[in-house]
N, C-alpha and C positions, 0 to 999 in steps of 0.2 A: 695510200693510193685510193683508196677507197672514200674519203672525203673527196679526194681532188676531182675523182670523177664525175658524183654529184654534184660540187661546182660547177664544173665545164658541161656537165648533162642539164644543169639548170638554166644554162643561160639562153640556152634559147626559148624559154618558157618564159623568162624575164623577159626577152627582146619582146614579143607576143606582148605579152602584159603592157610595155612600154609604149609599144603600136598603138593598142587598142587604148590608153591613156589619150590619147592626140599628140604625143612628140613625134617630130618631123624624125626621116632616118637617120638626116644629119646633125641633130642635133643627140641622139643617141648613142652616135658614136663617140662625139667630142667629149661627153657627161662620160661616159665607160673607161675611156683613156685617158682623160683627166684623172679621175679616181685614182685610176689601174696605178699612173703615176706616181699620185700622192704615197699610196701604198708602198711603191718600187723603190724610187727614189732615194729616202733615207737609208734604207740597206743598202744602194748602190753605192754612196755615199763611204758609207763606214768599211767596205769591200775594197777601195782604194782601185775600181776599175776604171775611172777616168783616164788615168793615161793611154790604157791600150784601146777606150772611146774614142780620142781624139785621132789615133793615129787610123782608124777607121770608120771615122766618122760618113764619108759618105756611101760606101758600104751599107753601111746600118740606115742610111737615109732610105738606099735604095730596098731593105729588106721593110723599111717601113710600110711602105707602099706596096709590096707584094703581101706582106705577111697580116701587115692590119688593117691600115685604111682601107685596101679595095676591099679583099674579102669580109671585111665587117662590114661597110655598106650593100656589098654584095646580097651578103646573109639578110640582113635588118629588111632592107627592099624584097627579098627574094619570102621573106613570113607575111608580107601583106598577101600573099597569095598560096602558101606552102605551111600547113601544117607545122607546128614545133617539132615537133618527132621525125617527120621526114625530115626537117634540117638537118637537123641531128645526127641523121643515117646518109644522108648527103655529103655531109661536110667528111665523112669517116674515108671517102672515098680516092684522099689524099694522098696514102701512099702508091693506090693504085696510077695516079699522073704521074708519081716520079718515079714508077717503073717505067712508064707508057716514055717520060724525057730520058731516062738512063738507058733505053733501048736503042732510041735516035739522035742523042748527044751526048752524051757521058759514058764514057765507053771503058774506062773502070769503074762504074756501078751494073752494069751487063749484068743480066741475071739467065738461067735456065731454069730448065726443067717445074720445081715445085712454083718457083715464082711466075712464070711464067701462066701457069695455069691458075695461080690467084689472079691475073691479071685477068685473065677470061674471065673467070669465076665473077669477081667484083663488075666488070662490064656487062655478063648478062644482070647482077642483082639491081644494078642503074638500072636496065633497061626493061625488068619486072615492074618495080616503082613507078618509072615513065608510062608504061603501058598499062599498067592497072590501076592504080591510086592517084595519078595524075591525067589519065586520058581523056579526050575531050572537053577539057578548056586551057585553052591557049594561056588565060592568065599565069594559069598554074607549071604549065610548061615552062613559059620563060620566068618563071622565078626558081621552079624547080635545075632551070640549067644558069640561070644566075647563082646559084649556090654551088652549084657544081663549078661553075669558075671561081668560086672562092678558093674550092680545093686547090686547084691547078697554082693559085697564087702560094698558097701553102707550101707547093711542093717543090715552085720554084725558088720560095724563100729560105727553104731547105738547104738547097744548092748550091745558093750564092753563100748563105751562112756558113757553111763547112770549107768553101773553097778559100774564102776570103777574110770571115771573121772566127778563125778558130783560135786566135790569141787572143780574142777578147774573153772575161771570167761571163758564163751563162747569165748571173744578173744582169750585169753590163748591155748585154745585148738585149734583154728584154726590158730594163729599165728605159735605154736610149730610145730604141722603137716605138712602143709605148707612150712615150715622153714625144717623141718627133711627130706621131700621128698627132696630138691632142694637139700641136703646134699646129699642124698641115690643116687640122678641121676648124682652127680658130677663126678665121673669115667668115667660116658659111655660118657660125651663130647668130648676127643680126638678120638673118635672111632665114634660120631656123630655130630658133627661138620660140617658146611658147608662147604667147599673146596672155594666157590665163595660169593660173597660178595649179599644177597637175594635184589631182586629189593625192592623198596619202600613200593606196595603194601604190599607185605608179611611181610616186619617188621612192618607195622604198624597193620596189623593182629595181629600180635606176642606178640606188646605192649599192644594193646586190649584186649586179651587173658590174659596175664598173670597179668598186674594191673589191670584192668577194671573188665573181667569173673573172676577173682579167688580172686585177691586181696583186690579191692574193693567193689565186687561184698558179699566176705565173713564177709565185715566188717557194709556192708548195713544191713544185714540178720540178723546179731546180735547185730546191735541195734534195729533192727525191733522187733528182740525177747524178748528185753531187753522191748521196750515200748507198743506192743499189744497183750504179751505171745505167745508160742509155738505155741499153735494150728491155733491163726490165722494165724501168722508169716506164717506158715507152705505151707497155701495156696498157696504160691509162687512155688510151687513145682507141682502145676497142672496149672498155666497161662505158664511158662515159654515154654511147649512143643509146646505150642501155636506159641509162639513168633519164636521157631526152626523151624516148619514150614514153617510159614511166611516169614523167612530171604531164607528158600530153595528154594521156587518156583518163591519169585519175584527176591531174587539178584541170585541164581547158578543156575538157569533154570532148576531144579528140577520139576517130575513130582507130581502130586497131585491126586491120585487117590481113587475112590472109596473104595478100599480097606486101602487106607492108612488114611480116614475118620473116618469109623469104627471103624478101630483098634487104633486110638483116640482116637475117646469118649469109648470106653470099657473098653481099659486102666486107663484111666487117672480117671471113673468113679467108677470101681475096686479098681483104688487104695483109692482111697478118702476113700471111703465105707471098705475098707481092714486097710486103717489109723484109722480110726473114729471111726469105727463100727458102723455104720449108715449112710441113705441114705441122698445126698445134700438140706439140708434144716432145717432138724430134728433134734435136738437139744439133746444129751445124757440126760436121768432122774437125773443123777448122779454128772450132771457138774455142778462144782462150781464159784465162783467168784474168786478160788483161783486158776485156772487154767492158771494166765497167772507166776505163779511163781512154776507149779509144772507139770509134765505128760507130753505131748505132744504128736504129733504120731513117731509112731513107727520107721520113716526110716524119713530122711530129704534129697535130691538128687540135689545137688548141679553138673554143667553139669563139 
């Protein structure tokens, strides 16, 4: 759990990295989910998930576009102007969307009480961030709320995932995606493609990023999921903003400040409590033994 975090905490210090190399944003993604692909692919292969791929194949098209393409471009566009770490603490803010849609559309995910008040909790830690670490330049806003609709795509890709692709096996579904985006981004490479050949560091960024953060990073998760169920699995999704931090202030000399503490733990405690519905420690009345083969929370936010 603890490596996988670090991957997904790292990538957005790679995306940085890859920015500041001169790769366009689209071409950043297609190189990431290419990879991710190469990575997935032969295990999806030997898992024997293709048949319940095909019988949900356009499902998974539509989970492509929610869950990768936009919110990767989202993110990738949204670090021209947004701190690595704030991404990072951004992007955590996914399951607080799919309380905010299970309140007004999904009406057996309804939450009270504990969850309810991570939902406040994560909305004021957004709106600490917004007003102190990003205030007063507009650039930073809209990339800072371009990332924030990355989440929302997260949490909607959540939704349709559970509703519709729950026969398909976890690789299946992240190999397809994965694989579908790098298809979707195929066009925009003659039009984003490097012109010059990127120095060292940046393609190794790039390799990092797209086998490492996506590829490998998506195949760790799901066997995580597969051996200590959803919900703890899930955990990995409050260490990782940690790790995004961490990679900002010691390797890109990123600042660390007060306010970007804060809106840290409020976030990430929000969400937990907005995932769970209850406070870190406390154990649902309701949960069973049978949890590692069924529920989960709500949004899972892979970087």
């Amino acid at each position: 759990m603890g490596a996988l975090a670090a991957l997904w905490g790292a990538s957005y210090a790679l995306i940085k990295v890859a920015i500041d190399g001169g790769l366009s944003d689209t071409f950043i993604v297609f190189a990431r989910t290419l990879l991710g692909a190469a990575v997935l692919w032969p295990v999806l292969l030997r898992t024997g998930a293709l048949p319940a791929v095909r019988r949900r194949f356009g499902w998974l098209a539509l989970i492509s576009v929610a869950q990768i393409v936009g919110p990767f471009l989202l993110i990738t566009w949204g670090e021209h102007h947004v701190p690595s770490s704030l991404a990072g603490i951004l992007v955590a803010s996914a399951p607080i969307w799919a309380a905010l849609i299970a309140l007004t559309v999904v009406r057996t995910e309804r939450m009270q009480g504990a969850g309810l008040a991570g939902v406040a909790l994560g909305i004021v830690g957004v709106g600490l961030l917004f007003g102190v670490d990003l205030h007063g330049d507009d650039d930073a806003l809209l990339g800072g709320a371009g990332i924030l609709l990355a989440g929302l795509g997260y949490a909607i890709a959540g939704f349709v995932a559970k509703a519709k692709c729950a026969d398909v096996p976890p690789v299946g579904v992240a190999g397809t995606i994965i694989g579908l985006s790098a298809l979707i981004m195929l066009p925009t490479v003659p039009f984003g493609a490097p012109t010059e050949t990127p120095n060292a560091g940046t393609i190794a960024a790039l390799v990092l990023l797209g086998a490492g953060g996506t590829g490998a990073a998506f195949l760790v998760f799901y066997m995580l999921n597969a051996q200590v169920g959803p919900t703890r699995s899930a955990v990995v999704a409050y260490i990782a903003p940690g790790f995004s931090v961490f990679y900002g202030v010691a390797f890109m000399d990123e600042a660390f400040t007060l306010g970007t503490a804060a809106g840290l733990v409020l976030i990430l405690l929000g969400s937990w409590m907005a995932a769970a519905g209850r406070t870190p420690g406390r154990r649902r009345r309701d949960q069973t033994a049978t949890e590692a083969t069924a529920g989960g929370p709500l949004a899972k936010t892979p970087a």
